[in-house]
N, C-alpha and C positions, 0 to 999 in steps of 0.2 A: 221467620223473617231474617235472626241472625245470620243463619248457613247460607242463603241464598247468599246473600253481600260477602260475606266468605268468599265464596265462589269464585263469585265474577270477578271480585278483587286478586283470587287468586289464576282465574284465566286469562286478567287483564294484566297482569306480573308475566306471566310465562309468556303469554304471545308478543308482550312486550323484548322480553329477555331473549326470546328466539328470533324477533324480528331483528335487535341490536346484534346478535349473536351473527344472523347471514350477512346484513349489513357489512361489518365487520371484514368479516371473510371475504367477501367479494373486493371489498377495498384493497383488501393486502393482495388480493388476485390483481388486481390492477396493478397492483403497486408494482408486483413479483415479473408480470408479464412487461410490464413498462421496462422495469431494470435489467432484464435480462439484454434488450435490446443498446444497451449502455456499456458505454466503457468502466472496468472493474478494474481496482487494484486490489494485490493479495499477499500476505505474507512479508511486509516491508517493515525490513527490519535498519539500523544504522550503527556502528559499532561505536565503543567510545573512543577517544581521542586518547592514544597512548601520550603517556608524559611526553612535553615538548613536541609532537608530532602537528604539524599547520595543516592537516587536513586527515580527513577517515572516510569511509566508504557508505555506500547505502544501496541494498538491494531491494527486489522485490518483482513482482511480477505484475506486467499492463496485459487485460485480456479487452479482445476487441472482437467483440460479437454480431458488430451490426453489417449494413453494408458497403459502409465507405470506410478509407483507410483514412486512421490518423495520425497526424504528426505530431510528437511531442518536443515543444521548443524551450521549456523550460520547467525548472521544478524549483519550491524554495522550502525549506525546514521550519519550524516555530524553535526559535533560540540558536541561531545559527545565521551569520552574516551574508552567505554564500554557498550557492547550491551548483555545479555544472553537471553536464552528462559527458560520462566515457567512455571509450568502448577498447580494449587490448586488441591489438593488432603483433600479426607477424610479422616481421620486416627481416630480411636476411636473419633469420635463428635467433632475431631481438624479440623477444616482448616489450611491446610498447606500449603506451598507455596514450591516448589523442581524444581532446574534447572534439564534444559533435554538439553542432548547432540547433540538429533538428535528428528526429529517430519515427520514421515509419512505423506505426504499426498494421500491419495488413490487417486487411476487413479478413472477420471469420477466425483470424490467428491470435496468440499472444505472443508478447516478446518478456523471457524473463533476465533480470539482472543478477547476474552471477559473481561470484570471482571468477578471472577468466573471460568476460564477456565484457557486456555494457555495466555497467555500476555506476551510482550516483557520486558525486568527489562533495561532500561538504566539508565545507570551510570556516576558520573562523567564530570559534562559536561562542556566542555573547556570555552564556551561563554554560557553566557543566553538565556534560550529557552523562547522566548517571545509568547506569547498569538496572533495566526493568520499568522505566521512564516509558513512556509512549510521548512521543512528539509528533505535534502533526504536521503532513506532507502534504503539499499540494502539489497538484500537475496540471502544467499547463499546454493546453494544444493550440495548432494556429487558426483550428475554426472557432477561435474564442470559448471552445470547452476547458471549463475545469474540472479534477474528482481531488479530493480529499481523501488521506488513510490517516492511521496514528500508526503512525511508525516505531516499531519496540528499539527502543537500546540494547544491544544485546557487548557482551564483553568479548573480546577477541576469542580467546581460547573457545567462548561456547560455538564461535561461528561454523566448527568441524568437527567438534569432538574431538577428543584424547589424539584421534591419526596425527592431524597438523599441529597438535599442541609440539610435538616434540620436533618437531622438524623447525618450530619459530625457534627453539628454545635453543637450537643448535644452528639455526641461519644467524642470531644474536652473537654463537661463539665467534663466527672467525671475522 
């Protein structure tokens, strides 16, 4: 009489545990196929604010895998007054630096923010951005899409490694 209820209790645990188990998996199948079709951010990092310095930078990368293009018209930091988008330009053998109001990302592409490139300029920031910190980033586009990242802190020198360590350390001499 024992072992039979044994049993069943133990076939009614496993077909349980297997049925939660596929459940499961298909869920996150959903989840995986849904999000693929979504705007992703990656890798977004913001360096800290050298002494005295009224703004620092912030990279990262927007990937846009679906089939309409998006425009992103704004972005704002957690602990930080003021977020803009900028993009370096050449002008006559100037490097320039010019805010942009709005930044396309082509459906199918990504756009990544580099030095060099587009780069986020925040501003302002209410508390200290300390070095290994994640703060979160939001983005906003004009079809009323948002995504959220946590954006690392990272310290000037690690943003190149040892190459451009010495070249700040020598643009500071003159």
């Amino acid at each position: 009489m024992k072992s039979s209820v044994i049993k069943t209790l133990i076939f009614a645990l496993s077909t349980f545990i297997g049925f939660n188990a596929s459940a499961h998996q298909g869920h996150e199948h959903g989840e995986h196929h849904h999000g693929s079709e979504q705007l992703s951010v990656h890798n977004a990092t913001v360096r800290t604010f050298l002494p005295a310095a009224p703004s620092t930078a912030g990279y990262l990368v927007i990937e846009n895998p679906t089939q309409q293009n998006k425009v992103l018209v704004k972005a704002s930091l957690e602990g930080v007054k003021r977020v803009e988008i900028h993009e370096h330009v050449h002008k006559e053998d100037m490097m320039k630096m010019q805010r942009v109001d709005e930044l396309a990302i082509p459906a199918g592409k990504s756009v990544t923010f580099q030095p060099g490139g587009y780069h986020l300029m925040v501003f302002e920031p209410v508390e200290t951005l300390k070095v290994g910190e994640k703060r979160k980033l939001t983005l906003y586009f004009a079809d009323g899409d948002r995504i959220f990242t946590m954006a690392e802190v990272v310290a000037l020198a690690d943003m190149f490694g040892g190459k451009e360590k010495s070249n700040a350390g020598h643009h500071s001499h003159h």
